[in-house]
C-alpha positions in Angstrom: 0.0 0.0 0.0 1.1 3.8 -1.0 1.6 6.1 1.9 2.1 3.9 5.0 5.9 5.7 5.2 7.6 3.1 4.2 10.4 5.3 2.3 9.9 8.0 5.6 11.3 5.2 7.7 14.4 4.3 5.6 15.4 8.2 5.3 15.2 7.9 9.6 17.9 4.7 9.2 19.6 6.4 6.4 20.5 9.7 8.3 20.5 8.4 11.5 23.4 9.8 13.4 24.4 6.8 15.0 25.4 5.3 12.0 26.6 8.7 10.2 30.3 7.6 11.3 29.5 4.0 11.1 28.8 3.3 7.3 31.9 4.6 5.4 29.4 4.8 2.4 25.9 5.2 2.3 24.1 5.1 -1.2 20.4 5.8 -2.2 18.8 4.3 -4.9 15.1 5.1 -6.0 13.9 2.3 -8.5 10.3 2.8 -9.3 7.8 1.4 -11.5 10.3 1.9 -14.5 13.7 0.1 -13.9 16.7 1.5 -15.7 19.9 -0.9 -15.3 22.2 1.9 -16.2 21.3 4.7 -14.8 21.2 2.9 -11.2 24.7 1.8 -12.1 24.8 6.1 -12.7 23.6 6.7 -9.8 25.5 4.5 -7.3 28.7 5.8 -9.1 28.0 9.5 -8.8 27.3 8.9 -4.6 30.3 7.2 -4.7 32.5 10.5 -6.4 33.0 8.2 -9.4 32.7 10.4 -12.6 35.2 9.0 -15.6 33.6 5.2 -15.8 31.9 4.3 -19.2 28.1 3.8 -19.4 28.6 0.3 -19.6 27.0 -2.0 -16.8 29.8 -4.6 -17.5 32.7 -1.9 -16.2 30.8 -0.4 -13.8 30.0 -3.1 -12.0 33.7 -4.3 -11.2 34.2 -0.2 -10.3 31.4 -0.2 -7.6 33.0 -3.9 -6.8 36.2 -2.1 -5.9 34.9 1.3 -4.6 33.4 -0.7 -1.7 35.3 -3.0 -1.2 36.6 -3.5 2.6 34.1 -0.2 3.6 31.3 -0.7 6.1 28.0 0.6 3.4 24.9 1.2 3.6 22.6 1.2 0.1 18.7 1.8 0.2 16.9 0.6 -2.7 13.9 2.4 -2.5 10.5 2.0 -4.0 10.6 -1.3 -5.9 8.0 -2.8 -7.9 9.0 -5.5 -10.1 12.7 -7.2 -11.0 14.7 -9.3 -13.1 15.6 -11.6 -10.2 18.5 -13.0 -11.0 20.1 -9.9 -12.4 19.4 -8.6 -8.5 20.5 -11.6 -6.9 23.8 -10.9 -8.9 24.0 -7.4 -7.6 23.5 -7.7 -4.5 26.2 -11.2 -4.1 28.8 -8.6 -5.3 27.3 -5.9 -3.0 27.7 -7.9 0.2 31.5 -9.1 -1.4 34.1 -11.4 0.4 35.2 -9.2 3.0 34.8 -8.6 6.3 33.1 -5.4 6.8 29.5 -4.7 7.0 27.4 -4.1 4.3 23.7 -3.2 4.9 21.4 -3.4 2.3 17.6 -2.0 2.9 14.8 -2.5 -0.1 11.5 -0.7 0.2 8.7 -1.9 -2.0 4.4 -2.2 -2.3 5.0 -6.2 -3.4 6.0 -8.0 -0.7 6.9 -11.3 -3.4 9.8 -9.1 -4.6 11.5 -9.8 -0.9 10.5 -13.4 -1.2 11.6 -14.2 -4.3 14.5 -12.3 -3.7 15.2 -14.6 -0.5 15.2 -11.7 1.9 14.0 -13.1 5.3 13.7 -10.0 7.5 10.8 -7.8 6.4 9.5 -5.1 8.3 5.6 -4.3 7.5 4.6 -0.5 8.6 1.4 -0.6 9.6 -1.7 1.7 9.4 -1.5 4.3 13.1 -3.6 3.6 15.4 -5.7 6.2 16.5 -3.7 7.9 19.4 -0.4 8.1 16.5 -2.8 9.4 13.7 -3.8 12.2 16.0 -0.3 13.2 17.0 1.1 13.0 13.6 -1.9 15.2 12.6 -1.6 17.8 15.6 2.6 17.7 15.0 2.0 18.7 11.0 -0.8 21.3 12.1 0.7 22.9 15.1 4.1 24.0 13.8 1.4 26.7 12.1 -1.2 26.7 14.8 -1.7 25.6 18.4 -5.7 24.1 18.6 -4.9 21.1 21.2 -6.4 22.8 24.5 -9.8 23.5 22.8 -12.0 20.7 22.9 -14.2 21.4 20.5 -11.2 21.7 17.7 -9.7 18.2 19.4 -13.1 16.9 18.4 -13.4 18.5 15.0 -9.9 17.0 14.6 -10.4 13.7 15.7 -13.7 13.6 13.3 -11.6 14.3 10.0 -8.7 12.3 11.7 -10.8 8.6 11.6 -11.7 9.3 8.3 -7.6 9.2 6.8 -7.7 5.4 8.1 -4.4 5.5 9.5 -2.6 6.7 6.3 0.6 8.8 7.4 0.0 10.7 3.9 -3.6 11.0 4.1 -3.0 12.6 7.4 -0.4 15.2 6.2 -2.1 16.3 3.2 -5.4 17.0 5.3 -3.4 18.4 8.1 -1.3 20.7 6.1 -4.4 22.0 4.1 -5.7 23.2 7.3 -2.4 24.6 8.6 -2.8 27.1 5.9 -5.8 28.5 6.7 -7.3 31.0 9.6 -8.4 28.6 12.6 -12.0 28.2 11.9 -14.3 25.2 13.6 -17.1 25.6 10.5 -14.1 25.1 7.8 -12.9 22.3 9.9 -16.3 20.9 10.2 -16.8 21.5 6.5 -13.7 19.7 5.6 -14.6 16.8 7.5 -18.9 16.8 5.7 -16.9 16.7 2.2 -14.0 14.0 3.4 -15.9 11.0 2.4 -15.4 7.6 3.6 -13.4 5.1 1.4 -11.0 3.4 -0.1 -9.3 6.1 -1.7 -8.6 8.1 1.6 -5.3 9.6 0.1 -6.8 10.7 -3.4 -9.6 12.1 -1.3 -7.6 14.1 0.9 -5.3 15.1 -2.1 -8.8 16.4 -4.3 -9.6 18.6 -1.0 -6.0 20.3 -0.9 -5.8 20.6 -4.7 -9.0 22.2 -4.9 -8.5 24.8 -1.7 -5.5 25.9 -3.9 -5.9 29.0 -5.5 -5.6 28.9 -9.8 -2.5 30.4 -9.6 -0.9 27.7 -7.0 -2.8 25.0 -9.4 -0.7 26.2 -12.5 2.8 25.9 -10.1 1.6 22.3 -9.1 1.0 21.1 -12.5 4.5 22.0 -13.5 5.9 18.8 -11.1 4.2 16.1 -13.3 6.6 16.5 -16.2 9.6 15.6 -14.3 10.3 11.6 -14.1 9.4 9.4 -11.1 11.7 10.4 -7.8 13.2 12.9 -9.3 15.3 15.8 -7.2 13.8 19.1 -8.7 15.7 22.6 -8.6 13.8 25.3 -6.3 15.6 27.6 -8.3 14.6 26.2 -12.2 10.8 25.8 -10.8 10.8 29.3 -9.6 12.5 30.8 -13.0 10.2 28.7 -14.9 7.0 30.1 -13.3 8.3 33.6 -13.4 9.4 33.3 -16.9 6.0 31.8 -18.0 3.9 34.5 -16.6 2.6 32.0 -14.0 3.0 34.0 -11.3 3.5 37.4 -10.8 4.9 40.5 -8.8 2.6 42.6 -6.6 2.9 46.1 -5.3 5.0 44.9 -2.2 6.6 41.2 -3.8 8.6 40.4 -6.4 7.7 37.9 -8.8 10.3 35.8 -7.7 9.0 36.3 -4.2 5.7 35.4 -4.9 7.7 31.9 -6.5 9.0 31.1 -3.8 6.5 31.6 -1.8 4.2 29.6 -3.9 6.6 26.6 -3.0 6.6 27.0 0.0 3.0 26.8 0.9 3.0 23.6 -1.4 5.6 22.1 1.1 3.4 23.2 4.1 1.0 22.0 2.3 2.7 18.5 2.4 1.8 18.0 -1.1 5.5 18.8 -2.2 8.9 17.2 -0.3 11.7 18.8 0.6 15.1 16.7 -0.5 17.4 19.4 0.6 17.5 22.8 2.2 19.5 24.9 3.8 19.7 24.1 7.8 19.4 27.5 9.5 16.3 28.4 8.0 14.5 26.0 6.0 15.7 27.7 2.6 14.3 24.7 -0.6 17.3 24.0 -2.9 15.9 20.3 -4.1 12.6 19.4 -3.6 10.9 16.2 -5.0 7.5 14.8 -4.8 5.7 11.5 -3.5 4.9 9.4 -6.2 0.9 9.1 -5.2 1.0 12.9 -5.2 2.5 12.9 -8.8 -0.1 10.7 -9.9 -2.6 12.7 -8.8 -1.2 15.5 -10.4 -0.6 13.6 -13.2 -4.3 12.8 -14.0 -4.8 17.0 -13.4 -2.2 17.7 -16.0 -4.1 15.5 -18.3 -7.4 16.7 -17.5 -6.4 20.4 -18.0 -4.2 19.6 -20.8 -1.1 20.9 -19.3 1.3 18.2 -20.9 0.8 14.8 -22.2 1.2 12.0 -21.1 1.6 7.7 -21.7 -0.2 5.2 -20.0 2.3 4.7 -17.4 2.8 8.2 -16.6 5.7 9.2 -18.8 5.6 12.7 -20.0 5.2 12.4 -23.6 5.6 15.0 -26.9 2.1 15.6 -28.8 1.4 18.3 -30.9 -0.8 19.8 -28.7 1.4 19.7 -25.6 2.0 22.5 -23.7 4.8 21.7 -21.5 7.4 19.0 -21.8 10.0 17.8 -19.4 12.4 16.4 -22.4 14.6 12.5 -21.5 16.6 10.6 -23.6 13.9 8.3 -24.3 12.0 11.0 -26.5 14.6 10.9 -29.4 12.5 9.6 -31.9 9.3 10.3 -30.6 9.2 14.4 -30.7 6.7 15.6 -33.5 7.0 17.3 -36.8 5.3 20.9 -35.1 4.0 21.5 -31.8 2.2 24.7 -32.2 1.6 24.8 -27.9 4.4 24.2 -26.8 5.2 27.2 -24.3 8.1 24.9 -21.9 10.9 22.8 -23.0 13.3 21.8 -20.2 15.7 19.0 -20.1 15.9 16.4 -17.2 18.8 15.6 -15.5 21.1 13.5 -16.7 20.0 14.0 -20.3 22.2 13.4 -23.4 20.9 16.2 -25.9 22.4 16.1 -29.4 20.5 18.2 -30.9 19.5 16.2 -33.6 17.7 17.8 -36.9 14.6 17.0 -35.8 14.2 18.3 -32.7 15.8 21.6 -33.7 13.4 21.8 -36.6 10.5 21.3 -34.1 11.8 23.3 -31.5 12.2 26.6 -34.2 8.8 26.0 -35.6 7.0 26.7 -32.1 6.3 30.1 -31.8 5.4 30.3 -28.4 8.3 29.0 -26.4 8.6 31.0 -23.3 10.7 28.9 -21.2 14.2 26.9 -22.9 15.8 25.3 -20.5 19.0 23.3 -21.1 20.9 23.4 -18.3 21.0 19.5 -17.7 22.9 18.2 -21.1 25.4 16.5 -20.4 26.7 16.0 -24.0 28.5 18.8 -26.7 26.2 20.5 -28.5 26.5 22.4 -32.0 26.8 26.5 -30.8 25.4 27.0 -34.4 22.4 25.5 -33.9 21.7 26.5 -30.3 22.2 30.1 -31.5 19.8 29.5 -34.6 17.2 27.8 -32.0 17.6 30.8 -29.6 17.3 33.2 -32.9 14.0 32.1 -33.7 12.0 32.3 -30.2 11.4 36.1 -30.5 8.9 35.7 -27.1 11.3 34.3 -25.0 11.6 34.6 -21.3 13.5 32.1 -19.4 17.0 31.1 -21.1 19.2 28.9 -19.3 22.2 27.6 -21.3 24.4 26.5 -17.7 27.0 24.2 -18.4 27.0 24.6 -22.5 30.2 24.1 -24.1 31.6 25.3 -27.2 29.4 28.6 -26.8 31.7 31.8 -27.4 29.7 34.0 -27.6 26.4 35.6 -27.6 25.6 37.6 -30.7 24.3 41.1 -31.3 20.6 40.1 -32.2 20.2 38.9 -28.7 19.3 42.7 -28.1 15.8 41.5 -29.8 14.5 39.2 -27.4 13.0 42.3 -25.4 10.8 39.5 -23.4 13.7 38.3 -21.9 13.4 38.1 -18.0 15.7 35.4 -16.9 19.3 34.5 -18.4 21.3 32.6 -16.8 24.9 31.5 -18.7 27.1 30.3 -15.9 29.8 27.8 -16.1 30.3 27.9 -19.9 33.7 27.9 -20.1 34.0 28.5 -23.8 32.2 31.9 -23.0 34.6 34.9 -23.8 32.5 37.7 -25.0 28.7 39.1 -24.2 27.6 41.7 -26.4 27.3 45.0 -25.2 23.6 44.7 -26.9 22.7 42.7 -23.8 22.4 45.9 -21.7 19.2 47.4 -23.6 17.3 44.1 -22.4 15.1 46.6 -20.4 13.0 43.4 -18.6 16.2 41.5 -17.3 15.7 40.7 -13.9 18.0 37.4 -13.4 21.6 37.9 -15.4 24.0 34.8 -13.8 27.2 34.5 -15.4 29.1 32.8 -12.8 32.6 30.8 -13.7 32.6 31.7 -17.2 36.0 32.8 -19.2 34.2 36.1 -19.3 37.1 38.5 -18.4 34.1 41.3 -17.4 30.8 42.3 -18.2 29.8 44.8 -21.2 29.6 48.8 -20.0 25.9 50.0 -19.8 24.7 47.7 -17.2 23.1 50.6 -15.5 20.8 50.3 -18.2 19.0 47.3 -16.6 17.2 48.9 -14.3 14.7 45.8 -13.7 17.6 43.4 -12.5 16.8 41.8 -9.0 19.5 39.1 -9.4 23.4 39.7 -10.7 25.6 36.8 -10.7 29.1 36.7 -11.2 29.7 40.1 -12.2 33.7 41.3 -12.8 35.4 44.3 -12.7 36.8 45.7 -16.6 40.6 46.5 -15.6 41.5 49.8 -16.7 41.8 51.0 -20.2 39.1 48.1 -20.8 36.3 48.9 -22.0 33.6 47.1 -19.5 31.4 47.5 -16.6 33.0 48.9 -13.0 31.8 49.0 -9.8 30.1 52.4 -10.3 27.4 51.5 -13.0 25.8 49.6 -10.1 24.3 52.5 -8.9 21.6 52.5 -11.2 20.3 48.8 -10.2 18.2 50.5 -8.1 16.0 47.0 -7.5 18.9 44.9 -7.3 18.8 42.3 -4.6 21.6 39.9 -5.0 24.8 40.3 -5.8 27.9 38.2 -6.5 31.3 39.4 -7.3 34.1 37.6 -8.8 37.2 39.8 -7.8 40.4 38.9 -9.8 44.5 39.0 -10.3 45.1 43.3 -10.9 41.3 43.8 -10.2 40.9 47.6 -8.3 38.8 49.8 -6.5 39.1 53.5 -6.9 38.1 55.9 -4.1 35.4 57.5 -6.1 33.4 54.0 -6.7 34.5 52.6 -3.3 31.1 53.5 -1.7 28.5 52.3 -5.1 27.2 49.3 -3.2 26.5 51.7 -0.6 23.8 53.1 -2.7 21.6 49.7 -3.2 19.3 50.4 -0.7 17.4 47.5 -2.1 20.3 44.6 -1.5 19.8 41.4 0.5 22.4 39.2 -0.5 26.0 39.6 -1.6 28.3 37.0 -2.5 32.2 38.6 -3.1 35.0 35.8 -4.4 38.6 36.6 -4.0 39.6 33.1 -5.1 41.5 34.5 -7.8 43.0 37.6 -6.4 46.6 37.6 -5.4 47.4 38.1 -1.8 48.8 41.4 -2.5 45.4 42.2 -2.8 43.9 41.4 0.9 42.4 45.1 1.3 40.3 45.1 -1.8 37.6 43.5 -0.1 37.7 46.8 2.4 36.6 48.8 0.2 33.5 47.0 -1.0 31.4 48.6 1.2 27.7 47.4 1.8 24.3 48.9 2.6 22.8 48.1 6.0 20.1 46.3 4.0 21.9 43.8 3.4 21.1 39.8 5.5 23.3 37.4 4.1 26.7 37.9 3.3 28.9 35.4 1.4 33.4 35.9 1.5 34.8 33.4 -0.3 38.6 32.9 -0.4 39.2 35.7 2.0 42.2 37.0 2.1 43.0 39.4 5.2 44.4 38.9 8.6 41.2 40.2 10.0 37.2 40.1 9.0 36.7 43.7 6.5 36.6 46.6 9.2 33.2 47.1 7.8 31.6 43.8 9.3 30.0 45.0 12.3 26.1 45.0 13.8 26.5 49.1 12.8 27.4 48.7 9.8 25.1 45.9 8.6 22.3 46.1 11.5 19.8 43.8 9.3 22.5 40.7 9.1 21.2 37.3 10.1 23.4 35.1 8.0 27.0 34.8 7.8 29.1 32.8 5.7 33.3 32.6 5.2 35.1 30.1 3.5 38.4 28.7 2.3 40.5 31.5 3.8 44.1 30.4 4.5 44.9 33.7 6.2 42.0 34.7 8.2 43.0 34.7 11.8 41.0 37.2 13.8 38.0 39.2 14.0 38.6 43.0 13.3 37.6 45.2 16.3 34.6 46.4 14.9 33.4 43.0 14.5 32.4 43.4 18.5 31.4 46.8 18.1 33.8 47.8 20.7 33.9 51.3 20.1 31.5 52.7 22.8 29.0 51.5 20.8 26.2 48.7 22.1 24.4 47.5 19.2 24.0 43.5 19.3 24.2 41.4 15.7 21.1 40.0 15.0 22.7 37.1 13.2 20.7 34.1 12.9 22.9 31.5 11.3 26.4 31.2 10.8 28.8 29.0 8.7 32.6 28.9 8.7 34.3 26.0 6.5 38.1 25.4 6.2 39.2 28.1 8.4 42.3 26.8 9.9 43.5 29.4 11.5 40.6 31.9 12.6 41.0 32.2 16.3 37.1 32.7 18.1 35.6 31.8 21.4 32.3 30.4 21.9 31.8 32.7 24.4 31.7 36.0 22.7 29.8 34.4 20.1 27.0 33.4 22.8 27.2 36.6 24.6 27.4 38.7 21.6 24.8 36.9 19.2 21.6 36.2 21.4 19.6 35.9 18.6 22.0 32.9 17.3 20.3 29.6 16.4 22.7 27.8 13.9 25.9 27.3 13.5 28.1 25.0 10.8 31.3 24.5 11.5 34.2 22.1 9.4 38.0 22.7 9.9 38.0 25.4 12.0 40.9 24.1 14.4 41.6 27.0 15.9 37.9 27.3 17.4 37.5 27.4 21.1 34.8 25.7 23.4 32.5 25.6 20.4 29.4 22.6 21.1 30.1 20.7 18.6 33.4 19.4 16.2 35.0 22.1 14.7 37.5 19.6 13.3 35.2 18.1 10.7 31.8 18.7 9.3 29.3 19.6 12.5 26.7 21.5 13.5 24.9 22.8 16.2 21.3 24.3 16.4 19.7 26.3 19.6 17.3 24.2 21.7 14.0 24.8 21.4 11.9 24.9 24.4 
């Protein structure tokens, strides 16, 4: 049965700390309905930091053979449905291999003859919650939001809808997070309850009520899940830039459009209908987020009914001439029509080998309204004569992400022309030498990342872009050179984010020393010195930042000291604080305590220091000086004293909550 938890309670084993240090190795595996050989073998290879073995199952197999070989490992194959027996058998013989050490193996599967005929002899068998769990699972989802326990009507209301999710841990969380969203109200409770019926299909039931509580808007967002495969990990980031560049959601008087995105995702995940599969610790931030396979076939039957994509009978995202979105695999090669007049999304999943074969580009130019290209997963080279033709003839684009694209040198003049343009994002394309200075007149850029290109800096007439919320990698022209400085920042009057690459001979004059200064509107800044010479240590100085500003980013430092303008006076609004891979940091500068009569405390929430051997601080003045401090991450910070937790590896410590 779907939804008992089964893949819940082998995530609990998986990151259990206990066995953390134990298991030398721990791999995940999710299998699903639709086995793929290879791309398990893919999978297993990547966990294990494996990236140069051929595709072939008969080399990788002897590689994974040797990788864990006299390691303690622990592998989860999740969400099995049917197998070639002995092909498994096989695997898992040279899994469990001749030597000594342990090797744990955990399979999770709805067919419990896939054990037996397996020969696996100790099966676990989640069962439904009784009625004392089912409550506290529903008051723990619903009272991180809202506290109804201590009224006795609401415990009844509660208990009423409770019965009717028949023990189903997903049933339960779908209901529970519906209501969590909503103002406490006994007649919507008592509503919900009239319109749960009783049945078999408790989960589909309680799924139909949250679906149609959603507002249209928050439909369209959940719709765009069902073209990625089974299991898969899906980018906050891309889902957000797709729904932005779509026209999906939209900006308000007082949010951003990319505000509104991400809040849109989040209420999904309070929501329980999406999962997160990684965030950021200190505050709950979605990088990956993925989504339970009932849930996507749910959504799946919605996409179909609204005709948001199409789809095969076993769930399969599929091309058809009247699709309207399609999440592109390897598998669709020969199966992509002549014309799809619809189409309005093409994204590649991960792990896709895109040629760009004749076909596709001659379907791909024909659709006149693309809004959304996305081809950041390809993992194979790619003619930059084609891409550049394809790109030419989408004249309504608005989301173009080309990450990871080689062999593209450039981008050409005519890229002025695509005036829809909202989103571009061209980073790590390491044939990339040259953006047009045309790129500055596209008035509606609001995302421009360029990050770890061969760029050497970014055209003059940035100011021009007065729309852009998010700047990536942006570089300093070196003078006599003819591109952007520090000063034509001023202008990004809605700028937000911020990441600077500062480089070898890279300076700051006095007159553009306080620009930054004058982004009254920035959140985030990111500043890179990994390819600065040490000569350089003060540069960061004079990079001086507005007191918006609440997460800050050094990377590569290079002082003795932190920059004399880190301090709660300078940057009152900071709650996150992040330094890096600095070989020379040793001390805090004196502002950094605000010891200058001053007694203004940081209101830092979260802080994170990796590889910083020699940075002398005391626990102490952290606790005494950062009382609103909740997180901390720590890894190779020797020098760290009294901290409460390893500052010698990878740790972490988070504030009790009472």
């Amino acid at each position: 049965m779907g939804g008992l938890g089964k893949t819940t309670i082998a995530k609990e084993i998986f990151y259990a700390e206990d066995l953390l240090n134990y298991f030398s190795e721990r791999i995940w595996v999710t299998v699903s309905e639709r086995v793929s050989e290879p791309n398990i073998f893919l999978s297993i290879l990547k966990q294990l930091r494996i990236y140069d073995c051929e595709p072939d199952i008969n080399v990788m197999l002897p590689r994974i053979r040797e990788a864990l070989a006299n390691k303690n490992c622990l592998i989860v194959i999740d969400d099995v449905w049917d197998m070639d027996y002995d092909w498994w058998r096989q695997i898992f013989n040279e899994f469990t291999g001749k030597d000594n050490c342990a090797k744990c193996l955990i399979i999770t599967t709805r067919n419990e003859n896939v054990l037996k005929n397996l020969g696996v002899t100790r099966i676990h068998r989640p069962q439904l919650l009784d009625e004392t769990e089912s409550m506290c699972l529903f008051s723990e989802v619903f009272s991180a939001y809202n506290n109804f326990s201590s009224d006795s009507e609401f415990r009844r209301a509660g208990e009423d809808i409770v019965k009717k999710c028949h023990g189903l841990p997903l049933a339960i969380k779908t209901i529970a997070g519906l209501l969590s969203t909503k103002p406490l109200s006994l007649q919507k409770w008592k509503d919900v309850c009239d319109n749960f019926h009783d049945g078999l299909e408790t989960v589909n039931i309680s799924l139909q009520l949250s679906y149609d509580d959603l507002s249209s808007m928050m439909k369209q967002c959940l719709l765009c899940f069902s073209i990625y495969p089974d299991d898969a990990e899906i980018s906050a980031e891309q889902l957000v830039y797709w729904w932005v560049g779509e026209g999906i959601v939209h900006g308000s008087t007082r949010k951003t459009a990319l505000e509104v995105g991400e809040q849109c995702l989040y209420e999904l995940v309070n929501r329980c209908l999406v999962e997160v599969a990684h965030q950021r610790r200190y505050d709950g931030r979605v990088y990956q987020c993925k989504m339970h396979d009932m849930v996507r076939n749910f959504i799946i039957q919605k996409s179909k009914a609204e005709a948001f994509g199409s789809f095969d009978e076993e769930g399969k995202n599929r091309p058809a001439e009247d699709a309207r979105h399609l999440g592109y695999t390897n598998e669709m090669d020969e199966m992509l029509p002549g014309k799809s007049s619809k189409l309005r999304a093409f994204l590649l999943m991960k792990n896709c080998i895109f040629r760009f074969p004749q076909n596709i580009v001659t379907m791909l130019a024909s659709v006149k309204s693309l809004r959304v290209l996305d081809l950041s997963h390809n993992e194979q080279d790619i003619s930059a004569e084609l891409l550049l033709k394809l790109i030419k003839s989408h004249k309504r684009l608005a989301y173009l992400n080309l990450h990871k694209i080689r062999g593209l040198e450039e981008l050409p003049d005519w890229i002025r022309k695509r005036q829809n343009l909202q989103i571009l994002i061209i980073t790590e394309c390491r044939d990339l030498k040259t953006l047009h200075p045309s790129i500055t007149i596209l008035k509606n850029l609001v995302v421009l990342k360029v990050e770890n290109c061969s760029l050497q800096n970014l055209p003059r007439g940035l100011w021009r872009l007065t729309k852009l919320q998010v700047l990536s990698g942006f570089k300093l022209a070196c003078s006599g050179n003819d591109g952007a400085r520090l000063d034509e920042l001023i202008g990004l009057k809605k700028l937000r984010e911020l990441r600077i690459s500062l480089k070898k001979n890279d300076e700051i004059s006095d007159d553009e020393a306080h620009a930054l200064l004058k982004l009254d509107q920035l959140k985030v800044l990111s500043i890179d010195t990994k390819d600065c010479d040490r000569k350089q240590f003060a540069i960061v100085n004079k990079l001086l930042p507005p007191p918006s500003l609440r997460e800050l980013f050094l990377r590569s430092y290079l002082g003795n000291t932190t920059p004399t303008w880190l301090s709660p006076s300078r940057l009152p609004e900071l709650v996150y604080l992040y330094i890096d891979q600095s070989l020379y940091l040793r001390w805090v500068s004196q502002s950094f305590w605000d010891t200058n009569g001053r007694i203004r405390p940081w209101r830092i929430e979260g802080l994170c220091f990796k590889h910083l051997s020699r940075f002398e601080l005391d626990w102490d003045d952290v606790c005494s000086k950062m009382e609103h401090l909740s997180y901390v991450e720590v890894s190779h910070c020797y020098a760290f004293k009294d901290f409460p937790c390893d500052v010698n590896i990878w740790d972490s410590w988070e504030k009790p909550q009472f």
